[in-house]
ROSE-4610 file (N, C-alpha, C; in Angstrom, 1 decimal, always signed):
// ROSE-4610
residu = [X/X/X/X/X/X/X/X/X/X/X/X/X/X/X/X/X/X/X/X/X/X/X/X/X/X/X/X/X/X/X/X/X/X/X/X/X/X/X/X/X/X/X/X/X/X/X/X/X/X/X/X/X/X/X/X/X/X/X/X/X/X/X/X/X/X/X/X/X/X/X/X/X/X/X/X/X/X/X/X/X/X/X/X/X/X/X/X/X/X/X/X/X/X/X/X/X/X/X/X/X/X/X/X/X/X/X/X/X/X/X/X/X/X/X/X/X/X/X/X/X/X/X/X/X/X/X/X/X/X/X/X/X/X/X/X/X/X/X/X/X/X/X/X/X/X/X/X/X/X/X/X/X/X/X/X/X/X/X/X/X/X/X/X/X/X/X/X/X/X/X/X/X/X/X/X/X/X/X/X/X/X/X/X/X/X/X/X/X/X/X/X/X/X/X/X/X/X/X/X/X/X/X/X/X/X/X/X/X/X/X/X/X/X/X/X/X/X/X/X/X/X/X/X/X/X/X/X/X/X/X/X/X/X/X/X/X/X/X/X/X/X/X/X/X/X/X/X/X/X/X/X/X/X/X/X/X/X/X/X/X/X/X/X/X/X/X/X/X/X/X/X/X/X/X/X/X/X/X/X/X/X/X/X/X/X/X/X/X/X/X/X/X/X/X/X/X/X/X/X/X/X/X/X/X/X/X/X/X/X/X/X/X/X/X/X/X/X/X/X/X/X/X/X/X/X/X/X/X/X/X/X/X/X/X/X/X/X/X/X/X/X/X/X/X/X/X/X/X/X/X/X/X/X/X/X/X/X/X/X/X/X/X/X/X/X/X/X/X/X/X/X/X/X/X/X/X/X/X/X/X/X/X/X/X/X/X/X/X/X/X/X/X/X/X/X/X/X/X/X/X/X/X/X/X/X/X/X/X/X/X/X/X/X/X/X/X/X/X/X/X/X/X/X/X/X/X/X/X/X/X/X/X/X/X/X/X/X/X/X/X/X/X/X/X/X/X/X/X/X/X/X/X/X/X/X/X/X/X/X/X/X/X/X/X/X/X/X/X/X/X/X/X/X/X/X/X/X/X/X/X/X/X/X/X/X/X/X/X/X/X/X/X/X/X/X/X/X/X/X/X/X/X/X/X/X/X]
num = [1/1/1/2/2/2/3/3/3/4/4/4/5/5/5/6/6/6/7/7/7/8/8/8/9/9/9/10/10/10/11/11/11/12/12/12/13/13/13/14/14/14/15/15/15/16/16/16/17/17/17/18/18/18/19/19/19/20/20/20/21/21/21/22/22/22/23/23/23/24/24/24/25/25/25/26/26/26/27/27/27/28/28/28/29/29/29/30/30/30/31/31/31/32/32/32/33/33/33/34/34/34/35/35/35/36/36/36/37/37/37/38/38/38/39/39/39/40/40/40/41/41/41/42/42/42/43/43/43/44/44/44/45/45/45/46/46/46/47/47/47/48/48/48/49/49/49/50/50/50/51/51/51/52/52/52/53/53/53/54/54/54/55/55/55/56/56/56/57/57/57/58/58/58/59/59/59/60/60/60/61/61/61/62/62/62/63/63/63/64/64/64/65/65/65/66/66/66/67/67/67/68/68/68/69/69/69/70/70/70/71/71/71/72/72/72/73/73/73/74/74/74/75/75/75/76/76/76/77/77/77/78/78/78/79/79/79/80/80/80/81/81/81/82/82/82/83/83/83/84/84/84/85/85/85/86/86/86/87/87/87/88/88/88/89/89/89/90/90/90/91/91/91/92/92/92/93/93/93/94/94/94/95/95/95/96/96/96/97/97/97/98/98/98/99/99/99/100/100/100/101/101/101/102/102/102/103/103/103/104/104/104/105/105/105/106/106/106/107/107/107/108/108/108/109/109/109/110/110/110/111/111/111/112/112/112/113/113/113/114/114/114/115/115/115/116/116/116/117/117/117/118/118/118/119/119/119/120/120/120/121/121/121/122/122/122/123/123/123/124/124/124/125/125/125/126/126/126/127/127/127/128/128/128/129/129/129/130/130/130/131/131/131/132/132/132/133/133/133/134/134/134/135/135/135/136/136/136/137/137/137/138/138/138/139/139/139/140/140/140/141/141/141/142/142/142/143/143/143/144/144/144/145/145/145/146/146/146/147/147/147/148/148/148/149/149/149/150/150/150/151/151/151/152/152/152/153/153/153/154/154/154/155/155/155/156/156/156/157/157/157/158/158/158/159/159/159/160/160/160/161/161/161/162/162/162/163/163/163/164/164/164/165/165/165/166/166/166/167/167/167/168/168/168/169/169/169]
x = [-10.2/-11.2/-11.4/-11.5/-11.7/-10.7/-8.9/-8.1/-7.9/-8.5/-9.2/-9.5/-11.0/-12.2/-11.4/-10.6/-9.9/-9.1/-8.1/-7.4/-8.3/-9.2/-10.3/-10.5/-11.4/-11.8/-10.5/-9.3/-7.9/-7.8/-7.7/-7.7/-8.5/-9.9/-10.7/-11.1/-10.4/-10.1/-9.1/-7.7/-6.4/-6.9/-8.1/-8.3/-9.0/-10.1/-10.9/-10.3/-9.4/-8.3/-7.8/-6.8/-6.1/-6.7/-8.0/-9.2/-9.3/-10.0/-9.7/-8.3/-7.7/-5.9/-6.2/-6.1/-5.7/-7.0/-8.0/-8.8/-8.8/-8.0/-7.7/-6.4/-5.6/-4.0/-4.5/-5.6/-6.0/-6.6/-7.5/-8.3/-7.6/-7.5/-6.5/-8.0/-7.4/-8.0/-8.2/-7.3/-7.8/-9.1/-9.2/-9.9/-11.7/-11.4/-12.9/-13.2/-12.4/-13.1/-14.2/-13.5/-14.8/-16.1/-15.9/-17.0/-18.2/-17.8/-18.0/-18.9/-17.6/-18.5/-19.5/-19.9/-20.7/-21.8/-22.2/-23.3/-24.4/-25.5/-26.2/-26.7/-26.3/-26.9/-28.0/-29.1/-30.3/-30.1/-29.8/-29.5/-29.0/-28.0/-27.1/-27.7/-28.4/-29.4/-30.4/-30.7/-31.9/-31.5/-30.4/-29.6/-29.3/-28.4/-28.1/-29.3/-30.1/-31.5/-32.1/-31.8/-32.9/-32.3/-30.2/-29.5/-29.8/-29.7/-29.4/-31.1/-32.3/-33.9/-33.3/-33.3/-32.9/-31.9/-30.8/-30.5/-30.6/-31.4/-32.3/-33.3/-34.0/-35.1/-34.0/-33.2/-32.4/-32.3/-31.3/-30.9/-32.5/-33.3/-34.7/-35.1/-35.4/-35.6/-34.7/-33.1/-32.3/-32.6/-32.9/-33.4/-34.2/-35.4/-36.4/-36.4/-35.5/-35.4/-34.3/-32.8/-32.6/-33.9/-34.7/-35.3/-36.0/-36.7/-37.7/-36.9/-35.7/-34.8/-34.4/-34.9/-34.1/-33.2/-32.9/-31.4/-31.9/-31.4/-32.0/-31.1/-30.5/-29.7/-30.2/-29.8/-30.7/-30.8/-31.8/-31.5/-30.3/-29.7/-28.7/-27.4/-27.3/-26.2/-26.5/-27.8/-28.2/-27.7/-28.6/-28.1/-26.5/-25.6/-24.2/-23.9/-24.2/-23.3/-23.7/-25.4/-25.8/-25.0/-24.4/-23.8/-22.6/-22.2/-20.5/-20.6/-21.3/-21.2/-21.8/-22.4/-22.6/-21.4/-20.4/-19.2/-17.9/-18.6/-17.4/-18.0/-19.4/-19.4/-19.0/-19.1/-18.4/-17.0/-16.3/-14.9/-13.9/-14.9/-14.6/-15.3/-14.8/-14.9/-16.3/-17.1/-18.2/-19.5/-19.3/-20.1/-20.5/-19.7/-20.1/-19.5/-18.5/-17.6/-18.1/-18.9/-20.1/-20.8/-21.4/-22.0/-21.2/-20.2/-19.7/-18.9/-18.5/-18.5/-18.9/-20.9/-21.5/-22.3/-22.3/-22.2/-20.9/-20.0/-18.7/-18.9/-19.3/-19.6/-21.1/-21.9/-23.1/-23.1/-22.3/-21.6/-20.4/-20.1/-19.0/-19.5/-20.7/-21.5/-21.8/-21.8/-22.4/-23.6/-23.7/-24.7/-24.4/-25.6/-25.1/-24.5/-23.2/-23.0/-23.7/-24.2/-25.1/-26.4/-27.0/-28.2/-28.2/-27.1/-26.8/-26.4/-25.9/-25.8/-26.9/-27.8/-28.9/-30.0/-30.1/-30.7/-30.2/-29.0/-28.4/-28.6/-28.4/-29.0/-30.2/-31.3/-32.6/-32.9/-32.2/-32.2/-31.8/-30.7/-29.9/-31.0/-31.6/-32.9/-33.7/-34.7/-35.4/-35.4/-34.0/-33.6/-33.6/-33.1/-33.1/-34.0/-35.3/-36.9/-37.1/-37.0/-37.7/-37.2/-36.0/-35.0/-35.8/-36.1/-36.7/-38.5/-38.7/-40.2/-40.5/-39.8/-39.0/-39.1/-37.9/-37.7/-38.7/-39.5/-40.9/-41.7/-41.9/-43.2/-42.4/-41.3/-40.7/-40.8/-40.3/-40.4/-41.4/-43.1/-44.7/-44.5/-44.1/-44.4/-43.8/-42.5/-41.8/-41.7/-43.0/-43.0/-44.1/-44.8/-45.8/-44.8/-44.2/-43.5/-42.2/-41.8/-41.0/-39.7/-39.5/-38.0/-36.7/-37.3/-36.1/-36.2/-35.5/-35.3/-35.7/-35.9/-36.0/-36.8/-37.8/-38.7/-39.1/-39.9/-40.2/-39.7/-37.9/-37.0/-36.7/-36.5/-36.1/-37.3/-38.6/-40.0/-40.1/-39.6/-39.2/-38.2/-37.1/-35.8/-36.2/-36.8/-37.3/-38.7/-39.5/-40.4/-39.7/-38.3/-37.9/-37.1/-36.9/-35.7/-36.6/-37.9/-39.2/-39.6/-39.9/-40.7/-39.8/-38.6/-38.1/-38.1/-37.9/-38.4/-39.9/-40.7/-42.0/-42.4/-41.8/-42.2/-41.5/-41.2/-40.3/-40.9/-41.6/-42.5/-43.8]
y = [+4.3/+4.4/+5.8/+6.9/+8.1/+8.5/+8.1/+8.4/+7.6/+6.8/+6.0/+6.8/+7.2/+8.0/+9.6/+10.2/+10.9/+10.7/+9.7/+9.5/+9.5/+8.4/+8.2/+9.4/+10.5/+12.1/+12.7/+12.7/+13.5/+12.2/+11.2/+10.6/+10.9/+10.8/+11.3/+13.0/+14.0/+15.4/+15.8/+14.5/+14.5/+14.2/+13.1/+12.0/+13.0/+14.0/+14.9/+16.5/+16.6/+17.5/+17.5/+16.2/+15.5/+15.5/+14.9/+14.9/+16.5/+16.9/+18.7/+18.9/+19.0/+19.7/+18.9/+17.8/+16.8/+17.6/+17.6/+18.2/+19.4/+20.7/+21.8/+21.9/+20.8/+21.3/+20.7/+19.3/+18.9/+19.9/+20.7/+21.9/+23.3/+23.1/+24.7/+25.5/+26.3/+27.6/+28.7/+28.6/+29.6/+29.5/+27.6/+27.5/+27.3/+27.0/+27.7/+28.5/+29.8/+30.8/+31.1/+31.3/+31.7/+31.1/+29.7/+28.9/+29.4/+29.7/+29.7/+31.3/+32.2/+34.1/+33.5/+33.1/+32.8/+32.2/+31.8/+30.9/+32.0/+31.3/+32.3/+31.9/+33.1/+32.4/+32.2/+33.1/+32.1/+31.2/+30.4/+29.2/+28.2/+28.9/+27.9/+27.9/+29.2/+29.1/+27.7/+27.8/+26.8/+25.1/+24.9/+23.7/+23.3/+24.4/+24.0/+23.8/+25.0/+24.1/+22.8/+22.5/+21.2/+20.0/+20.6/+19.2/+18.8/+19.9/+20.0/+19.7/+19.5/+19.3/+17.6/+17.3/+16.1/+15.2/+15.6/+14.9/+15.3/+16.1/+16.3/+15.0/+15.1/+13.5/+12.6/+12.2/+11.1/+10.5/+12.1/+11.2/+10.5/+11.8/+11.1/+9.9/+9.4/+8.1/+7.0/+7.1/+6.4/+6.6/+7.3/+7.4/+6.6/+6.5/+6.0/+4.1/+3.9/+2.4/+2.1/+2.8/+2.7/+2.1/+2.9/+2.8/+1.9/+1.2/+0.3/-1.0/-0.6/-2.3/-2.7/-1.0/-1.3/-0.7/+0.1/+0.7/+2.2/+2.6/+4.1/+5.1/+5.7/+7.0/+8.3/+9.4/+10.6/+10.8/+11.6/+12.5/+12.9/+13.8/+14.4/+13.9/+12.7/+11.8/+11.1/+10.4/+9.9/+11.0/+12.3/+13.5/+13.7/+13.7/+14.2/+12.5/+11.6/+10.4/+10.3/+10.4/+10.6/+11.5/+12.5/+13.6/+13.3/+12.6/+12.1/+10.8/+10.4/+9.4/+10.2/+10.6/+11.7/+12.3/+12.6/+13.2/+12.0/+10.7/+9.9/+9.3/+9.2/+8.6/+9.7/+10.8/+12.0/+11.1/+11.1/+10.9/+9.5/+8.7/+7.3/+6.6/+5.8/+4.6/+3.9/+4.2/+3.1/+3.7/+4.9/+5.3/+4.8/+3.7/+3.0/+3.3/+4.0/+4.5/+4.8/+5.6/+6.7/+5.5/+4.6/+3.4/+2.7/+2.3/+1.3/+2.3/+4.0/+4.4/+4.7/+5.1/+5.2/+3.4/+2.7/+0.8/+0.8/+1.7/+1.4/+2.3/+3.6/+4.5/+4.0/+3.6/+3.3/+1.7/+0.8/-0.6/-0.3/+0.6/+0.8/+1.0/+1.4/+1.7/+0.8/-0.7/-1.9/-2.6/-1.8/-2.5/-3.5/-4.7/-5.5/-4.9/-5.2/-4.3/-5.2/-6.3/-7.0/-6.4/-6.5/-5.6/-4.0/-2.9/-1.9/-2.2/-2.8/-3.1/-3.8/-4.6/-4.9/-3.5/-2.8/-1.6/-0.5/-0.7/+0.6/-0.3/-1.4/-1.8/-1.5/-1.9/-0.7/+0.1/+1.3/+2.7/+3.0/+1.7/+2.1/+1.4/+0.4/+0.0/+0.6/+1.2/+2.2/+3.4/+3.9/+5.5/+4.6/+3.7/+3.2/+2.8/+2.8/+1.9/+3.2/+4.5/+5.8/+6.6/+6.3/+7.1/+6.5/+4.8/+4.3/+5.3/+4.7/+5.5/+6.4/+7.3/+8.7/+8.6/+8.0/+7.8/+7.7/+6.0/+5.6/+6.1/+7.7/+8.6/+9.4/+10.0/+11.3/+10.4/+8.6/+8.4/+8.3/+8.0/+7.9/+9.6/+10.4/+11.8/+12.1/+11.6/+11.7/+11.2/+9.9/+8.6/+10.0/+10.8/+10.9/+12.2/+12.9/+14.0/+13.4/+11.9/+11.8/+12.5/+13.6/+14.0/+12.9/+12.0/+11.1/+9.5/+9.1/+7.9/+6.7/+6.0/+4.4/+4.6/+5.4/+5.0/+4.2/+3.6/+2.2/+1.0/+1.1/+0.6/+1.0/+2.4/+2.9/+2.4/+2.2/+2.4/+0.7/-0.2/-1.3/-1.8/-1.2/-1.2/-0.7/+0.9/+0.9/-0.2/-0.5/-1.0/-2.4/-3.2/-4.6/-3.8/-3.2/-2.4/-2.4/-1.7/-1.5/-2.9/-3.9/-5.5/-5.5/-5.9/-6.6/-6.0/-4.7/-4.5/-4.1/-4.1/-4.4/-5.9/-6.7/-7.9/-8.4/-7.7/-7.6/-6.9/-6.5/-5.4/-6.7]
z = [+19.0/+18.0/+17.4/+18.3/+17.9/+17.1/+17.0/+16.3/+14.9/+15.0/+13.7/+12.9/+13.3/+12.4/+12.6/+13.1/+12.2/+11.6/+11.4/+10.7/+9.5/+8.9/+8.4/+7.5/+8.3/+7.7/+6.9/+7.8/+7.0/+5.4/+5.3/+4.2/+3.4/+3.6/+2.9/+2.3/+3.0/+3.0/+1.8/+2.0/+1.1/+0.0/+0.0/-1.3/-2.0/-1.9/-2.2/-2.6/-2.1/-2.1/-3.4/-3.3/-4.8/-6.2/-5.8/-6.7/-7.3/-6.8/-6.9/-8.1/-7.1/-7.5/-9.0/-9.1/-10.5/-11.3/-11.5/-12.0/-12.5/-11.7/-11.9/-12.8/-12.4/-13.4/-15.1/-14.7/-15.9/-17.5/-16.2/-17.1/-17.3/-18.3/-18.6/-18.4/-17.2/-17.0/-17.9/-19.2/-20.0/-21.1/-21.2/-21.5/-20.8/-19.4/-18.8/-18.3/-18.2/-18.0/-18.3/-19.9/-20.9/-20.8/-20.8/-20.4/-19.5/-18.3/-17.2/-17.2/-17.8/-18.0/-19.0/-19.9/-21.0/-20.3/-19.3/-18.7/-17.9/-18.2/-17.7/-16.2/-15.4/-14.2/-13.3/-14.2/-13.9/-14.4/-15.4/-15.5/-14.7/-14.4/-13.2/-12.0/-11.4/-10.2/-10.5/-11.8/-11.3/-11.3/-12.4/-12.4/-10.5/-10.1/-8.6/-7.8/-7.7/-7.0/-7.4/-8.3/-9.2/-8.9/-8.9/-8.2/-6.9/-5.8/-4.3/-4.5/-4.9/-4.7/-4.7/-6.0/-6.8/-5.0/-5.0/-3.9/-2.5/-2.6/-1.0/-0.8/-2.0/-2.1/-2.1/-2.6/-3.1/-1.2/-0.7/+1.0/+1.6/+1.5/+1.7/+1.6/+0.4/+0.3/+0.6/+0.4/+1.1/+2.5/+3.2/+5.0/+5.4/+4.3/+4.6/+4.1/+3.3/+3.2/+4.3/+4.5/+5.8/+7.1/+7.4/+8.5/+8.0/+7.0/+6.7/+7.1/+6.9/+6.9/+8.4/+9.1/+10.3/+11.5/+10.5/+10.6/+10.7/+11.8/+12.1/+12.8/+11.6/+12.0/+12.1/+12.5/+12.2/+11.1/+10.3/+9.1/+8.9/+9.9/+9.3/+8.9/+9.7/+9.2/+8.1/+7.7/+6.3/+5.2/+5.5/+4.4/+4.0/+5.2/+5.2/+4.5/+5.0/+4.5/+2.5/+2.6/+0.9/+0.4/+0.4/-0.4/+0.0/+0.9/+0.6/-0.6/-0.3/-1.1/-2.8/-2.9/-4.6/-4.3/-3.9/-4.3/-5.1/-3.7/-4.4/-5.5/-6.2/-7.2/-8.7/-8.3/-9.5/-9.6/-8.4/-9.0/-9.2/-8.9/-8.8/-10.0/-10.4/-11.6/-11.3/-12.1/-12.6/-11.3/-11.0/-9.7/-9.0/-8.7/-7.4/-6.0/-6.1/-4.9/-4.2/-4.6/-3.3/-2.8/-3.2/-2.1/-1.7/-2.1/-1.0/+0.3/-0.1/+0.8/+1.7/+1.7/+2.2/+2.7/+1.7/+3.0/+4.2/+3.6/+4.8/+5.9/+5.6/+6.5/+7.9/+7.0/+7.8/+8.6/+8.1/+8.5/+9.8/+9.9/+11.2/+12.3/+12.1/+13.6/+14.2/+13.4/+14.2/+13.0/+12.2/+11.2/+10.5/+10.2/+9.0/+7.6/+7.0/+5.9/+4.7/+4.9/+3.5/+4.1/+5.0/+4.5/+4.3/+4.4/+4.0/+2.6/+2.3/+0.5/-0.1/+0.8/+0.2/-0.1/+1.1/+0.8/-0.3/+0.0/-1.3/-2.4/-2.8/-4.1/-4.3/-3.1/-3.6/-4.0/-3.2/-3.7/-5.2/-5.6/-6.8/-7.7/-7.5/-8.6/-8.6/-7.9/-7.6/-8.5/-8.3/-8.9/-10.7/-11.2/-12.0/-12.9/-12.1/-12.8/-12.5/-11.9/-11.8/-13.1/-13.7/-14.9/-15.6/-16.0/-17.4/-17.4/-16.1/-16.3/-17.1/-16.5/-17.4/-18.9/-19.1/-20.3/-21.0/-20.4/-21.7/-21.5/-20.8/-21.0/-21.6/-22.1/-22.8/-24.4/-24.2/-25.7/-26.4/-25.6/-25.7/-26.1/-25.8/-26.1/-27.6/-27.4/-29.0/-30.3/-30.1/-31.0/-31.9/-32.0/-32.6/-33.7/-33.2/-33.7/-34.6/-34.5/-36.0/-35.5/-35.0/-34.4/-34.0/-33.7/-32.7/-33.7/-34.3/-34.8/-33.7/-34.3/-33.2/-31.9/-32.2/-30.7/-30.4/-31.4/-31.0/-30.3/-30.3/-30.2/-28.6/-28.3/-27.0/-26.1/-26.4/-26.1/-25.6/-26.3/-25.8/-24.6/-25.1/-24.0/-22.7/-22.8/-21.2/-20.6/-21.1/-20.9/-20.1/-21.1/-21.0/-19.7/-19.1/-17.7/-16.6/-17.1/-15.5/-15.6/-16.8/-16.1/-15.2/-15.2/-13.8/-12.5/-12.7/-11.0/-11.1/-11.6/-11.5/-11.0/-11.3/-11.1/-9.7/-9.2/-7.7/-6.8/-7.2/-6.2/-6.2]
């Protein structure tokens, strides 16, 4: 078993690795350097805190529907498994990678893997009616200033996204 789950880690090290390398031969380096000297980095200081905030809550709340369903790992394994799985959804198709990684990761221990996908579907509806929220207060903000075409329209669309999980709650 133990030579499993390394084997396991080295695949996942190679696969992330690859990822990497293919990314780097992709991007001509001469063209982001510049990119890169040109950025301001208080800027980028505050972007990276606001990410690493942003999915510090994220493992949070995934910990805590974890434990509501049942299923009770430490923090720090919730945290480390959440941020593997945000790595695999950067580089995998349709960002779903990162959860079924993290349903396969948390499912090997002995867990039900339909109620670890029933939960991560939560978290993913959840984060999903928390984005619209968002949205239909920034487009209540922008309907009055005439700047943005079709509020009325966006103003709908989020509204018809939160009925349904509103009505599930």
């Amino acid at each position: 078993m133990q030579t499993k789950r390394i084997l396991l880690s080295v695949v996942k090290i190679v696969i992330s690795l690859g990822l990497i390398i293919f990314l780097l031969v992709k991007i001509s380096p001469s063209r982001l350097i510049p990119v890169l000297k040109a950025m301001d980095p208080a800027y980028l200081a505050a972007a990276l805190i606001l990410f690493f905030a942003s999915s510090l809550l994220g493992s949070v709340q995934w910990h805590m529907l974890l434990r509501a369903g049942g299923i009770t790992l430490p923090f720090g394994t919730t945290f480390r498994l959440y941020f593997v799985g945000l790595f695999f959804n950067n580089f995998m198709l349709g960002n779903l990678g990162g959860d079924a990684v993290k349903i396969y990761d948390v499912s090997r221990d002995g867990n039900d893997p339909y109620q670890v996908f029933a939960i991560t579907l939560l978290d993913r509806v959840i984060g999903i009616t928390g984005l619209c929220i968002l949205a239909l207060a920034a487009s209540f903000v922008l309907l009055p200033t005439g700047i943005v075409n079709y509020v009325p329209v966006y103003i709908v669309i989020f509204a018809g996204c939160i009925a349904p999980a509103l009505s599930l709650v």
